[in-house]
C-alpha positions in Angstrom: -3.1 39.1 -19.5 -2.0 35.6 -18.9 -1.9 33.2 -22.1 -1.8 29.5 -21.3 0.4 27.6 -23.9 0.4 23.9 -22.4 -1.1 22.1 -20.0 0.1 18.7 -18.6 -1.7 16.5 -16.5 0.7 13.6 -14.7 -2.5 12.4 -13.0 -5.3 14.1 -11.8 -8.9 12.2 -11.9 -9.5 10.5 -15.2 -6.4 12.0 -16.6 -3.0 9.7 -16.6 -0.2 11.2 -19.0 -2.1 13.9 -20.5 -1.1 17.0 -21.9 -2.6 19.8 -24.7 -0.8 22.4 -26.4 -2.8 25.7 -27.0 -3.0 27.1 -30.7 -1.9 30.3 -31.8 -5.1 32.1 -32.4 -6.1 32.8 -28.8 -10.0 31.4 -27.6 -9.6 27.2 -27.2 -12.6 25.0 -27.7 -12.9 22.2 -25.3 -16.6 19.7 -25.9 -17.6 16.2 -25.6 -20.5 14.4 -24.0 -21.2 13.8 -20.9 -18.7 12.3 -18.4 -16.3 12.8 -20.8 -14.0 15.0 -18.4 -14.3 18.7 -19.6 -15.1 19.5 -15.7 -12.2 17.3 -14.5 -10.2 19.1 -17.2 -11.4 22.6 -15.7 -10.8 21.6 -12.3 -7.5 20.5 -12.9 -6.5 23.5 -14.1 -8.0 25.4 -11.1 -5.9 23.4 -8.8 -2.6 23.6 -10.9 -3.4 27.6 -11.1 -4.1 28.1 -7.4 -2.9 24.6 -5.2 -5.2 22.9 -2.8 -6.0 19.3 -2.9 -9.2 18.5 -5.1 -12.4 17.2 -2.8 -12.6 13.9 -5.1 -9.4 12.9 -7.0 -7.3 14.2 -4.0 -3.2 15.7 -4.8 -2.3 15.9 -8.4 0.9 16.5 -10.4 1.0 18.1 -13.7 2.2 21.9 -14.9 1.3 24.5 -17.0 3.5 26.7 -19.1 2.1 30.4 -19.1 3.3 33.5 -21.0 2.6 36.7 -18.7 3.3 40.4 -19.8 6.0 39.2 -22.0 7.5 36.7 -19.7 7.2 32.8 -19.6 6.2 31.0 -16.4 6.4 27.2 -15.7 3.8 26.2 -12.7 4.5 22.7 -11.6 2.6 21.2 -8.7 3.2 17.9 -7.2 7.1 18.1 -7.9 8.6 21.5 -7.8 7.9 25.1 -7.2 6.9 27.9 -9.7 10.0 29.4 -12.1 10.5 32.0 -14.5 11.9 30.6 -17.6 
């Protein structure tokens, strides 16, 4: 299983600067109305997760820090390369 502990967004459609740091007890919560970004926060995350260029906001940068089977991974797109850390 794959735990997600941060997110960062450097820019990526209405996000400039933005980052969250998951909680400790597992499910995370994310509402608002609408056009408040929770699909542009989703689709961020699918293209930090598996690459690509989105269809409307176009290259992005930003990372994600993952814990996987006991190990930690930092995925950083727009700037680097995937690393175990």
């Amino acid at each position: 299983m794959m735990n997600i502990k941060r997110i960062r967004f450097d820019e990526f459609g209405p996000y400039r600067d933005w980052s969250f740091t998951t909680g400790d007890n597992g499910v995370q919560l994310m509402y608002g109305p609408n056009e408040s970004g929770k699909t542009s926060l989703l689709e961020g995350m699918r293209t930090l997760l598996f690459g690509g260029t989105h269809k409307a906001y176009g290259p992005m940068t930003g990372a994600l820090d993952v814990d996987r089977n006991g190990e930690s991974y930092y995925i950083e797109i727009g700037r680097a390369s995937c690393r175990e850390r």
